[in-house]
N, C-alpha and C positions, 0 to 999 in steps of 0.2 A: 359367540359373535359370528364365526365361518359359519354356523348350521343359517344363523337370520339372511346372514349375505347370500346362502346358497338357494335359501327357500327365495330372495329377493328376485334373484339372478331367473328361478324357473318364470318368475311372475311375469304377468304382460307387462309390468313398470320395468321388470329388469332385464325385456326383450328391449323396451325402449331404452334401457338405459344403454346395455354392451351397442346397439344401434350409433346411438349417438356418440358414445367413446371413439366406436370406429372413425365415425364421418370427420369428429375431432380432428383424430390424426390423420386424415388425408387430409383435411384445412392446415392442419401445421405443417403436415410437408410441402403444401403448394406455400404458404408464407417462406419457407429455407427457401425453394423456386424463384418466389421474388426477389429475396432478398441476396439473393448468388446474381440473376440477371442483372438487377440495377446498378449491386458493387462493382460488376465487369463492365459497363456498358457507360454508369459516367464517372464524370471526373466525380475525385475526391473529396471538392469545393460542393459539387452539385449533389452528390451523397448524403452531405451534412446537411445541405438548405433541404432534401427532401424529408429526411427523418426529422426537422425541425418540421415539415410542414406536416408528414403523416401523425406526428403524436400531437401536435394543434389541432387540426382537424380533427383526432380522436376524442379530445376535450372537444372543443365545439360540439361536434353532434352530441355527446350526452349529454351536455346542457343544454339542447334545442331540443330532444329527447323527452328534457323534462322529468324524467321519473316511469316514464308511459308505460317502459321497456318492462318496468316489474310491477308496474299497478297492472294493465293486462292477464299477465297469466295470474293474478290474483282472482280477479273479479268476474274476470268469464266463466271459471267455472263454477264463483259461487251466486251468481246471475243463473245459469241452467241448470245447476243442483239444486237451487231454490224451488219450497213449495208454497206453492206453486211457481214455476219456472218465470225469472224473468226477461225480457226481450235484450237483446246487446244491443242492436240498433243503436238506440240513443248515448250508450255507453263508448262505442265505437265512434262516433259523432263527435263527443265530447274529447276523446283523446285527440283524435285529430285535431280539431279547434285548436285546442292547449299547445300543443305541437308547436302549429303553425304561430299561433299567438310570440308562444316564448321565441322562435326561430324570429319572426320579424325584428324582437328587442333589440336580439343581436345582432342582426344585420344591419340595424340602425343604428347601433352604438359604434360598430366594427367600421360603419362609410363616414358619420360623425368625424370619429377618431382614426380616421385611416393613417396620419403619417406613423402612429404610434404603433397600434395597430399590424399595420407591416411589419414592422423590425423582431413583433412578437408572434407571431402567424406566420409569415413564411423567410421571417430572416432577412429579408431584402428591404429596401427602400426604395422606394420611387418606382414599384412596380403593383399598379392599382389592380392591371386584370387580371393578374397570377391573385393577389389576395381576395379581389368578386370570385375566381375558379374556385379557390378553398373552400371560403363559407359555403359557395352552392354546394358543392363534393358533400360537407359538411351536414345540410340539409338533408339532401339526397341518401345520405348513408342514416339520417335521424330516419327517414323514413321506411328506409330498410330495415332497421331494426324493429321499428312501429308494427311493420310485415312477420319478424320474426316471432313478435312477443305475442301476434294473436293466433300463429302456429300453434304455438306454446299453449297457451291458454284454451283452445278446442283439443288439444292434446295430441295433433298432427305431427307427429316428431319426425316422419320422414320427411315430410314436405317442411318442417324445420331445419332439418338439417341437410336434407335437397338443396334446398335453396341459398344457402350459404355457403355451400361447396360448389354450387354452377358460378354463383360471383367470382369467390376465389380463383375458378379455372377462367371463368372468360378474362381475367385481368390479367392475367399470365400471357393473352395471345398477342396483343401488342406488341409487348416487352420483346418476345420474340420474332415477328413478322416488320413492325417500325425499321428502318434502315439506320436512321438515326434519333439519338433517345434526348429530350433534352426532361430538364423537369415540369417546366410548362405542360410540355407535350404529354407528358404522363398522366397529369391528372387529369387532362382536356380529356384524355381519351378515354381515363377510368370515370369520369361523371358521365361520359356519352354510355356507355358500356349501362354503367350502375341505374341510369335515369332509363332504359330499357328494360333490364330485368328487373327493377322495382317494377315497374308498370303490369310488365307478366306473370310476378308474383303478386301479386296486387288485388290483380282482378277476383281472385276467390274472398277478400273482404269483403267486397260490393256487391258478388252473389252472392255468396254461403251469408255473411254474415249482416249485410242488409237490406238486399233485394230479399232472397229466401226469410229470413226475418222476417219482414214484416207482410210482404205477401205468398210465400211458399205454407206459411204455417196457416193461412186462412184457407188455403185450397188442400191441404193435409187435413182440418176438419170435417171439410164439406165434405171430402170422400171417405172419413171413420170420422164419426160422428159419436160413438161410443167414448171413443179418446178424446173429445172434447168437454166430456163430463169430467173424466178421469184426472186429465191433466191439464185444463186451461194455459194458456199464460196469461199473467197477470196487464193491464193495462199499461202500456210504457209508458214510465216515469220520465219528467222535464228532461230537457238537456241540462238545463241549469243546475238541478239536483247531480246529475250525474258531472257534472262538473265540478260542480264542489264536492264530490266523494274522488276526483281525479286528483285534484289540487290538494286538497286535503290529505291524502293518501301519500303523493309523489313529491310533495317539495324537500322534504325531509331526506329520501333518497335521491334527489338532486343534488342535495349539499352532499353527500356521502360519495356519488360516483362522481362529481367532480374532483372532490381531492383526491381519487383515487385516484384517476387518473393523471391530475396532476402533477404527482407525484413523480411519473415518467415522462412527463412533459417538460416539467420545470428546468430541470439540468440542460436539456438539450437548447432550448431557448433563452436558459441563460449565455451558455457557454456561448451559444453563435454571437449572442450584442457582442459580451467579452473578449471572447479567443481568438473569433472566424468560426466560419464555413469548415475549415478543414482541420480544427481541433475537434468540432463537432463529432463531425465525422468518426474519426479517433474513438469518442465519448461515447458514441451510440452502438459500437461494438460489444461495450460490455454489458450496456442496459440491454440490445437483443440477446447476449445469452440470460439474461437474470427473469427476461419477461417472455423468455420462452418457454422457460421448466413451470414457472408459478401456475398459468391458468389448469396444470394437472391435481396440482395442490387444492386447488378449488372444486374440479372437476370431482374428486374425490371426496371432499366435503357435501359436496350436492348427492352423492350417491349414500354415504353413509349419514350422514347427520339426523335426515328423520327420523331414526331411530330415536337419538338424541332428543328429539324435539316432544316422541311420543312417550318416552319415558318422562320429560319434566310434566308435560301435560298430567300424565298418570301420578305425579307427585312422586317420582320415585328417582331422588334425585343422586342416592349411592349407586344403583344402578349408572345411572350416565355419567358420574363423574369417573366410574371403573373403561367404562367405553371411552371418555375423553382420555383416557392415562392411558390407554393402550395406543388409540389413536396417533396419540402427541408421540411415543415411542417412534410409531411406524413411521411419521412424518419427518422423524428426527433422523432415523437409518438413512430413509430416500434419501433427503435431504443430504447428508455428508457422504454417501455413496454418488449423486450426482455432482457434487463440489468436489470432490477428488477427482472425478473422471475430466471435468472440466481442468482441474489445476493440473493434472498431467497431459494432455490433450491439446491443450489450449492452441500450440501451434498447428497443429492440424488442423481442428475444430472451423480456426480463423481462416486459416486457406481455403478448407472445404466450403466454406460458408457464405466468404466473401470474398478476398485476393490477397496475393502475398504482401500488396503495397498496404495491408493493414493489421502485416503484423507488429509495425511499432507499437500497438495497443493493446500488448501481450501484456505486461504489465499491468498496467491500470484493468485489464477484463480479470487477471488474476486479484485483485486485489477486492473487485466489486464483485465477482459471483461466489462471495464469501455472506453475499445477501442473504443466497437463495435457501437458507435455514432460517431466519428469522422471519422474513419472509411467506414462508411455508404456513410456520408457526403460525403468524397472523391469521393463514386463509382457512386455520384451523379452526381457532377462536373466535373469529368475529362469527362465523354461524351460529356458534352456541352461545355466542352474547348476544346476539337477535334474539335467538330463540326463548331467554330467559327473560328478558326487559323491551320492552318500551321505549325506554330513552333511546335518543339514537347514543349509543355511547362509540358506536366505529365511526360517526362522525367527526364525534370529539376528539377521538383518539389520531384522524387522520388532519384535521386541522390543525392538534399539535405538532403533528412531523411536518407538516407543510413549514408552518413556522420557523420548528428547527432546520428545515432545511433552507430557507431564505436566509437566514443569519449566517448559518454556518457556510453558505456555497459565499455570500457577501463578503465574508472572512477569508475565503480564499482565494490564492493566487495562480497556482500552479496546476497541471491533471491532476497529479498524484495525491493532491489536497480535498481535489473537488473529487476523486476516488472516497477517498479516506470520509467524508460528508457523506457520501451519498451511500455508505456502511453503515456509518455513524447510525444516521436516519432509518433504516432500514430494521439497526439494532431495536434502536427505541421504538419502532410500532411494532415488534412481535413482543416487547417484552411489557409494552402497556398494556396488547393484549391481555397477556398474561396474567399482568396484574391485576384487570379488570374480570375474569373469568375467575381467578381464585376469589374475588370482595363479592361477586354474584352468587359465586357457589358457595360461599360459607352462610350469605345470607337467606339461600335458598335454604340450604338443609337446614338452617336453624328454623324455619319456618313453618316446615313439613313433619 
């Protein structure tokens, strides 16, 4: 396995990959950045309504999103790998459309239902243009993403990961330069920011991908005319067609990244109806260390898995299940290696991180980043349960935590309860994983 990852690592994929690892972690250190300025800067009450509004907003745009974010880097490349190659243009058309289509639903259900609405979106009531800021923010970052997936997709991974690190820094400069911070004003000023560098990243889909589309490749014939025998492109298909291969493709990954997200959504927008503002607060300590370690756990799964995927491909399913067992080991170490440092740490960690006024939430952080193994687990398995079926089965799996975790945070009264829940939950989607990766894998090799 070291000799594949070393051969990987020379490869132009695994110059793009240590690439994008890097840029990674200077994104997650500007996120500790924000999340140090904002806990100094406001109150405690206004801490809780912001993390209540950033993980609403997180949900919102990937359901305005739609799915786009991974149909893109699907289809683009098998659009210009195609023989003959075919146009994105209209493929690119189509997403947007969709986009935009699903973004209007919601902002018409979201102004419909505004009083309710509020209390779930940004925790307040009776404040209508803080929840118009969010949905747009919300938009705006859908479209960012939109930005990001067709990086991906041409295989642009600097200007991928460029570009998600110029956001991250320009969001920082406020935070800093503002005299006084309130929550309004934070996000007023991250959609003016955000609605800017989308537009400047932006502009390369409209050239490269369909201005140059549809007219750069007819003036590339007429001067090698040679390569028009060779390699036509094909006539560009409906919008329509390409929209039902968008829809078609993405609704399924809609439901999947919504309850993922969810997931870390749900607790903080319950607790603010329930607790306050400033239990919130408290709550969101713990889920930032639990959602800080995970997306490495993934990060990792994207870098080895293919393997994974080209062995089941090859029908060679002892092979992979010998790479998922080592795998799950290695995830397992990390994993209780970074849970120790955090259970001895904790009060430092919280200082460093945020302010001393949050270390009453020593406690309850120790109790929840006892996630970040199961966790892990999960962001093991659901890749190779893709990779073996069809079925969305990480949907299923994530709708049933959703569930248990509506009853069981319903059930509770106390932090330490709605802790205890939010372990609970955490337990049961790494070890349904689980379950569901051993019922594939027996079925596989039986089959092979």
């Amino acid at each position: 396995m070291l000799k594949v990852i070393k051969e990987k690592i020379s490869s132009g994929m695994g110059r793009d990959v240590v690439w994008t690892f890097s840029i990674q972690i200077l994104i997650m250190l500007c996120s500790f950045a924000i999340n140090k300025l904002l806990a100094n800067r406001l109150s405690i009450d206004d801490f809780g309504q912001y993390n209540v509004i950033k993980r609403s907003v997180q949900v919102l745009s990937f359901v305005m999103l739609a799915g786009v974010g991974i149909a893109l880097p699907r289809y683009i490349p098998l659009y210009r790998n195609s023989n003959p190659p075919r146009r994105i243009a209209p493929l690119l058309s189509a997403s947007i459309i969709y986009v935009i289509g699903v973004s209007l639903v919601v902002f018409i259900v979201s102004v419909l239902f505004s009083t309710q609405m509020e209390d779930v979106i940004i925790g307040q009531s009776g404040n209508m243009n803080l929840l118009l800021v969010a949905l747009t923010y919300a938009f705006i970052l859908a479209l960012a993403q939109y930005v990001f997936a067709y990086y991906r997709g041409i295989g642009h991974f600097k200007w991928f990961n460029g570009s998600q690190l110029a956001m991250q820094l320009a969001i920082i400069v406020p935070l800093v330069l503002l005299p006084v911070l309130t929550v309004s004003r934070v996000f007023v000023w991250w959609l003016g920011i955000t609605v800017v560098l989308v537009a400047f990243f932006g502009w390369k889909i409209i050239y490269r991908g369909v201005w140059r589309d549809e007219c750069g490749e007819r003036i590339h014939m007429q001067q090698n005319p040679v390569k028009k025998i060779i390699s036509p492109l094909t006539p560009p298909s409906s919008l329509y067609e390409n929209l039902r291969t968008i829809i078609r493709y993405s609704s399924g990954r809609l439901v999947a990244d919504f309850f993922q997200f969810s997931l870390a959504a749900f607790p903080l927008i319950y607790i603010s109806n329930t607790q306050g503002l400033e239990t919130t607060a408290w709550f969101s300590v713990g889920i930032f260390f639990v959602t800080m370690v995970t997306p490495v756990f993934s990060f990792m799964g994207i870098i080895l898995l293919p393997y994974v995927s080209q062995s089941i491909a090859r029908h060679e399913m002892a092979a992979a299940n010998r790479l998922i067992r080592r795998l799950a080991l290695s995830y397992v170490g990390a994993s209780l290696f970074i849970t120790a440092v955090f259970l001895i740490f904790t009060e430092f960690l919280t200082t460093l991180l945020f302010a001393r006024e949050y270390l009453v939430a020593t406690d309850l952080t120790r109790i929840m980043v006892l996630s970040i193994l199961p966790q892990a687990l999960y962001m093991l398995y659901r890749n190779t349960i893709d990779a073996v079926s069809v079925i969305p089965y990480n949907a299923i799996i994530l709708g049933v935590c959703i569930l248990a975790m509506v009853v069981s945070f319903s059930l509770s009264t106390t932090l330490t309860q709605f802790a205890y829940s939010y372990l609970g939950v955490s337990i049961l989607q790494g070890l349904l994983s689980w379950l569901t990766w051993q019922v594939l894998k027996t079925k596989h090799m039986a089959n092979s």
